[in-house]
N, C-alpha and C positions, 0 to 999 in steps of 0.2 A: 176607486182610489181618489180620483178629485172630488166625490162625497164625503170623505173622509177629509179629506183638508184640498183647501183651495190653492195650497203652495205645489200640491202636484201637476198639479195643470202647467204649472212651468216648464215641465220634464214630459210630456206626453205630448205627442205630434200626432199627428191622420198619416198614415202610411198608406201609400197608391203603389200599384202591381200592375203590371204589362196586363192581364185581367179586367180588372175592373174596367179602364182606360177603353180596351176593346169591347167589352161585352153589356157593361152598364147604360142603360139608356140616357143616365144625366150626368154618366161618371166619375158616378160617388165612390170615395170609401167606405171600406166596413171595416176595416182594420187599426189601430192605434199600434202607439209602438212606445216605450221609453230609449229615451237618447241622451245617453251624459257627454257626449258632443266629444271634446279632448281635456276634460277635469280630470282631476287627480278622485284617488280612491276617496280622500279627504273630504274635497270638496262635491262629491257625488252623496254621502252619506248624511250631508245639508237635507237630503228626502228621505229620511230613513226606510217608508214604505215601499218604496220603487228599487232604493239599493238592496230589500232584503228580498223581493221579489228577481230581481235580479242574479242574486247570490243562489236563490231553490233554484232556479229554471236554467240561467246559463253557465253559471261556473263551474258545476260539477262535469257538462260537456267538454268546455275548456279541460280542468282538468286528466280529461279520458284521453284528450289529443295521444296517440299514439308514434306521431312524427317530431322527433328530435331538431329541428331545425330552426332556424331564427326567426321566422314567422310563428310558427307554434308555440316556441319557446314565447314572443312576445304577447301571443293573443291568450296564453296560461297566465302569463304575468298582467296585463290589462283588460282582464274577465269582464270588467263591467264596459268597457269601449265597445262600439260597430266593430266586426271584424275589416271590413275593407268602408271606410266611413272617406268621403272624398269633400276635407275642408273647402280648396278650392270650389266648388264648384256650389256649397250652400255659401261660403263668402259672397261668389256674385249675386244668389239670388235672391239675398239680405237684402240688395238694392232694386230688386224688381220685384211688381205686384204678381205677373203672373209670367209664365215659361213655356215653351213648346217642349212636346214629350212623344213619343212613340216606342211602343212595344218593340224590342228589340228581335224576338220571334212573333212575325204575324200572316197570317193568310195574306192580306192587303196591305202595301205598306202606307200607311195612315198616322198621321198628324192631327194634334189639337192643342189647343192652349190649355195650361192647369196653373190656376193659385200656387204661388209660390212658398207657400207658409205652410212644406205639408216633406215625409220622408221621403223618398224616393226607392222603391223596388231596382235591385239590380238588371232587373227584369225589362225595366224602361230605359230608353236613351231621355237625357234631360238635358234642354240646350239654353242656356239662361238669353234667349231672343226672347222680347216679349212687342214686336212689332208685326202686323197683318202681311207684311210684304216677306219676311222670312219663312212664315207658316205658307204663303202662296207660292213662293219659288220652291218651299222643300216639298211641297205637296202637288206639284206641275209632276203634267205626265213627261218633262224634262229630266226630270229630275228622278222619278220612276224608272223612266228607262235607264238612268247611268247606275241607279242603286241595284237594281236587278241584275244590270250586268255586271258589276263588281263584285256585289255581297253571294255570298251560300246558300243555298236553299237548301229548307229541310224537305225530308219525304211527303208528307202531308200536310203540316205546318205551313208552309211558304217560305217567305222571307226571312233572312236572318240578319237583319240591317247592320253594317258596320259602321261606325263615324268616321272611323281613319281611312277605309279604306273610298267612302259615298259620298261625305260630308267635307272630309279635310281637303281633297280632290276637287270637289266640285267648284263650276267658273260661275260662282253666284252675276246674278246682273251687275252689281256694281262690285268692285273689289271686298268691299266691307260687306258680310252678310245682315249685320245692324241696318243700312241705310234702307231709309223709306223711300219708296217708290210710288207717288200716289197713284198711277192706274192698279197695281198691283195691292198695294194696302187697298185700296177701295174693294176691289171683286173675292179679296183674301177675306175681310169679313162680313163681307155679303157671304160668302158659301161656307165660312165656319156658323154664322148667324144662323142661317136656314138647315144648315147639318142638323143642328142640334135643336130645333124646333122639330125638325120633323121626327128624329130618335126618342122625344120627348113623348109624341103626340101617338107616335106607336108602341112607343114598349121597346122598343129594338136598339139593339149598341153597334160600335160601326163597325164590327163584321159582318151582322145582317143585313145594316143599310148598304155597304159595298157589296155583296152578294144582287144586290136586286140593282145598284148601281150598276153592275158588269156584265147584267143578262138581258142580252138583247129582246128575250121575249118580254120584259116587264115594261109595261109601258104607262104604270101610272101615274097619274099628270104631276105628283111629285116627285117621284123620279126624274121627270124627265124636265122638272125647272132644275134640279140638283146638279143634272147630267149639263144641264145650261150652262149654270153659274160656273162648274168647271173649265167646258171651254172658252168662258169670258178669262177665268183665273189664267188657264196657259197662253191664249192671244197676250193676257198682259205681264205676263214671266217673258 
């Protein structure tokens, strides 16, 4: 599509999944997505290529809705929109480079910073923080323990992390979850820095690297600087 004309590239985005996030060794995408954001039918068809791509693949679904109701009713009439598209939350992060994210279902609940400039899977919680001291208090075994005890767990899955119920609750160190802390900025990416060196350097995404983090029998020396860096991060939460 963007070989075809360079104006599509306007209208396509990298779409990230609670997946990749977990399982990727550098946390890449493979997925794109087209997003006419909140345009009109009008102003959508400014890409002709993507609207008509849009019109085969999703509106015939839309139009199948089976449910009479004022959602269905709307998501038949705005075929070409996100079904649940959340303005607020790409407004904020219009103003930041990059954001903290975590798998909404995961074995370990796990945090990491992601590029702002990309869709978001329903599948991810997206917190438009983009300071080291946020990622370290959300990622303190503090913080674990109140999430676990709040949030569902699934059968084999794990965690099923809530915001409202983990996040919104939670007695951040300072009132404002924003403010920097520098012991805690410091050791927060000292251990996102070294996470992702060492998931790099093996091939492995951070369900494997948490797997070999939580088993007391693994005792390789990067493990066990990783297992470090942690309890420097919750000394300084």
């Amino acid at each position: 599509l963007i070989a075809k004309s360079q104006r599509n590239a306007e209208r396509v985005f990298p779409y990230l999944g609670g997946a990749e996030v977990n399982s990727h060794p550098q946390q890449l995408f493979d997925r794109y997505v087209i997003s006419f954001d909140k345009m009109s039918l009008e102003e959508a068809r400014r890409w002709p290529d993507l609207i008509e791509l849009v019109e085969q693949r999703v509106k015939p679904e839309r139009d199948n809705l089976r449910a009479d109701n004022a959602s269905a009713r709307a998501l038949k009439q705005n075929w070409w929109r996100f079904q649940a598209h959340r303005p607020e939350l790409y407004a904020a992060l219009d103003l930041l480079d990059r954001c903290l994210v975590a798998a909404r279902v995961s074995k370990h609940l796990m945090f990491c910073m992601q590029p702002a400039d990309r869709i978001f899977s329903e599948q991810l919680y997206v917190f438009p923080l983009d300071n080291w001291t946020a990622f370290a208090t959300l990622h303190s075994r503090i913080h674990e323990t109140w999430a676990w005890l709040l949030s569902s767990t699934m059968r084999d899955a794990g965690i099923r992390y809530s915001a409202s119920d983990c996040f919104d609750t939670f007695p951040f160190p300072s009132p404002a979850p924003t403010a920097v802390i520098p012991g805690a900025e410091r050791d927060g990416q000292a251990l996102h820095e070294a996470r992702a060196t060492f998931m790099m350097d093996t091939g492995q995404g951070l369900t494997a690297t948490y797997n070999l983090l939580k088993d007391p029998a693994c005792d390789d020396e990067r493990i066990l600087k990783l297992r470090e860096l942690h309890e420097r991060l919750d000394r300084a939460v």
